[in-house]
N, C-alpha and C positions, 0 to 999 in steps of 0.2 A: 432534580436530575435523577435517571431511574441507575442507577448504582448504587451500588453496598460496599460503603468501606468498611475492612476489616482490619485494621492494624497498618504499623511501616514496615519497610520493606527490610529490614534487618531481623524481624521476629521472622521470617519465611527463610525457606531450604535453600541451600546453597545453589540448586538447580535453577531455581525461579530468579535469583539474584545474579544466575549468570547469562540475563537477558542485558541485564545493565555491565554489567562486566567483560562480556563477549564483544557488545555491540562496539565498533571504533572509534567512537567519540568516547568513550569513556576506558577504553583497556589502558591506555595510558596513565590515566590518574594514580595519585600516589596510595597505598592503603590510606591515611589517614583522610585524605582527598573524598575518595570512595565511600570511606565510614561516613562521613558524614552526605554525601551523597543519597545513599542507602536512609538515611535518619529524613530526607526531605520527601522519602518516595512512600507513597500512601497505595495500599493494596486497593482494587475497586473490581469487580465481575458485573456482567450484562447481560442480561439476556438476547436471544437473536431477535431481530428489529427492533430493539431499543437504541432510542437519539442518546447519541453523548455530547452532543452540541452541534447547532444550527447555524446556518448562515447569517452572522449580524452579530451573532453573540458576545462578548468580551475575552479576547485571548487571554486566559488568567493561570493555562496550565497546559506542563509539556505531557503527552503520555507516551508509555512503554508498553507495543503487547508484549505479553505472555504468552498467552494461548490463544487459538480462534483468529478471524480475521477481524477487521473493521472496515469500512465502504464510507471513501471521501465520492460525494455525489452534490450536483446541482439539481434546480427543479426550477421549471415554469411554473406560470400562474394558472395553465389550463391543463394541466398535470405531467408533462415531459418532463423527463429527466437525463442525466446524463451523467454516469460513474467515471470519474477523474483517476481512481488508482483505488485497490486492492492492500490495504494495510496489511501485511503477515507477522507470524509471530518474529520476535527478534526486531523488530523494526520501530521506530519510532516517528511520532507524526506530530504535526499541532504546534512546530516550532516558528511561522511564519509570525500568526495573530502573537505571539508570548514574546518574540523579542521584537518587535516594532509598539506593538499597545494596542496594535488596530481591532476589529473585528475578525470574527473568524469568517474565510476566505467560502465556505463551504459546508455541507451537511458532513458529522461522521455519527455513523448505525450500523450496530453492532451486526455483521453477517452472519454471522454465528454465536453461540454461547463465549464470552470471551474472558479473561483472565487481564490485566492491565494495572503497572504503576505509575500513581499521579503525582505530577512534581509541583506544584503551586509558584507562580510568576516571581511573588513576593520574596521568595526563597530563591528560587533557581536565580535570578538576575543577578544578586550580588554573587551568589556560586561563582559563575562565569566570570563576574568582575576580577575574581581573585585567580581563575585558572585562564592568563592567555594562550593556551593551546588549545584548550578549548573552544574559545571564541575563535581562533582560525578555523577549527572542525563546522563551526556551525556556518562560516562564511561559503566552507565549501558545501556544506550541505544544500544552501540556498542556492548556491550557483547549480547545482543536479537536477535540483525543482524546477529551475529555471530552463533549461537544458529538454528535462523531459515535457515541461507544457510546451516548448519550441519544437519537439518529435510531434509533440501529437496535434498541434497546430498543420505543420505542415501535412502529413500523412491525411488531416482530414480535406485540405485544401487540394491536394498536388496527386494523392493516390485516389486510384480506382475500389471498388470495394473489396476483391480478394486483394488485392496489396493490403489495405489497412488491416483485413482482420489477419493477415500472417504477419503484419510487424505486431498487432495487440498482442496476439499467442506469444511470440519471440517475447517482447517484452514482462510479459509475464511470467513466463518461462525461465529468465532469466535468475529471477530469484531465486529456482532452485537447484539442487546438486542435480549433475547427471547420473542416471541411471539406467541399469541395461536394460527395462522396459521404458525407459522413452522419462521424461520430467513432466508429472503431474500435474495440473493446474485446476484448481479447486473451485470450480466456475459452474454457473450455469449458464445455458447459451443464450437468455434472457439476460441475464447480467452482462453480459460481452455485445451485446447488440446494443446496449445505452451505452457499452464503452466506445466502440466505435463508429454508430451514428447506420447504422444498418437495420431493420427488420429483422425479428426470429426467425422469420421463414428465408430469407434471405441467406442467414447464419448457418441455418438448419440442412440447406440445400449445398451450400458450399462446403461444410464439414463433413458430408457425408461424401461427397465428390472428391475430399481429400483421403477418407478414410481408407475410398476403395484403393488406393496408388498405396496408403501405407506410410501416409505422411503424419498423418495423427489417427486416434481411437478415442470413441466416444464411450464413455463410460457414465451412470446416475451423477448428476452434479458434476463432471470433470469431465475433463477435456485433456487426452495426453498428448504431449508432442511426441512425435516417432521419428520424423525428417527434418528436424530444424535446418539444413541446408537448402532442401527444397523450398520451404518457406520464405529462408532467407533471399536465396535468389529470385522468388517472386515478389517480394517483397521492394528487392533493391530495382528489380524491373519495370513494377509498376502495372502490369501489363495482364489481364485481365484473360486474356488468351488462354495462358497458362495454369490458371485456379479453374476454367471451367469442366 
């Protein structure tokens, strides 16, 4: 596996350990809860396009970014692909395969240089056993996965293509704070075109056609939201009219 562990997550700065801390599934836990928490979580970094696990593989371990993105993605046999979701930092991924036993659902590769703590199955399961609050956190967290493949099912099925890629943006989006230039989104328009099933040129044409109304700005690698209302209402509209 190309990662470098360096240590558990308790020898690391209280910054990096308020990835696990912060996040909602775990602010609750008790200190002594957490200390030992922190004793199960192993440091690992990646470089950008490096696999931290494949499709098929053995769910054996939760992770936690830190820094950088990770890319849950599918792929064909004749080389298509298709980016399922954008892992950001503070977020944690890799809990479907680790509490069922199954295989992992999907490719994740590293988007960028990344920062990441790993929690090993063996470990983490009994954890859970012993914290029932926890185990409702994770029940709701599966019911949100669930939730979000039923968005993007439908949006691919039922919307036109500027619908889809103003609900992608929104959803994207979403993850971040507002800010008085518009919320960020750390994409490139090659990357957002496997997300929502469009051509670049396609992408390329419509974003710019947004850019000029002032609904978004295209910046190297990103993509800012400017109107998320405007989006939103073409989005909920459906209507292709209105993106052109």
């Amino acid at each position: 596996m190309p990662q470098r562990r360096t240590g558990e997550a308790h020898e690391f700065s209280n910054g990096k350990l308020s990835v696990l801390r912060k996040h909602p599934f775990f602010a609750d836990l008790e200190p002594t809860a957490f200390e030992q928490l922190c004793r199960y979580a192993k440091h690992s970094t990646l470089k950008r396009g490096a696999t931290l696990f494949s499709k098929g593989d053995p769910g054996n371990s939760l992770y936690a970014v830190i820094s950088g993105t990770v890319k849950m993605s599918i792929s064909s046999p004749d080389g298509r692909s298709a980016i399922l979701n954008i892992i950001e930092p503070g977020e944690i991924f890799g809990e479907i395969a680790l509490l069922d036993g199954g295989a992992r659902s999907a490719d994740a590769i590293a988007n960028s240089n990344c920062e990441l703590f790993v929690i090993d199955r063996r470990e983490f399961i009994p954890f859970v056993k012993e914290q029932p609050g926890l185990a409702m956190k994770f029940i709701e967290l599966l019911c949100g996965r669930l939730r979000w493949t039923s968005d993007q099912v439908e949006q691919i099925i039922l919307q036109n293509l500027p619908a889809r890629l103003a609900s992608a943006l929104l959803r994207l989006s979403e993850k971040h704070k507002p800010a008085q230039q518009g919320r960020t989104i750390a994409i490139t328009q090659q990357e957002i075109s496997e997300m929502v099933g469009m051509t670049r040129e396609s992408i390329n044409k419509q974003l710019r056609a947004w850019a000029t109304r002032d609904w978004v700005r295209l910046e190297h690698g990103a993509i800012v939201v400017l109107n998320a209302e405007a989006l939103r209402d073409l989005a909920e509209a459906g209507s292709g009219s209105e993106g052109e």
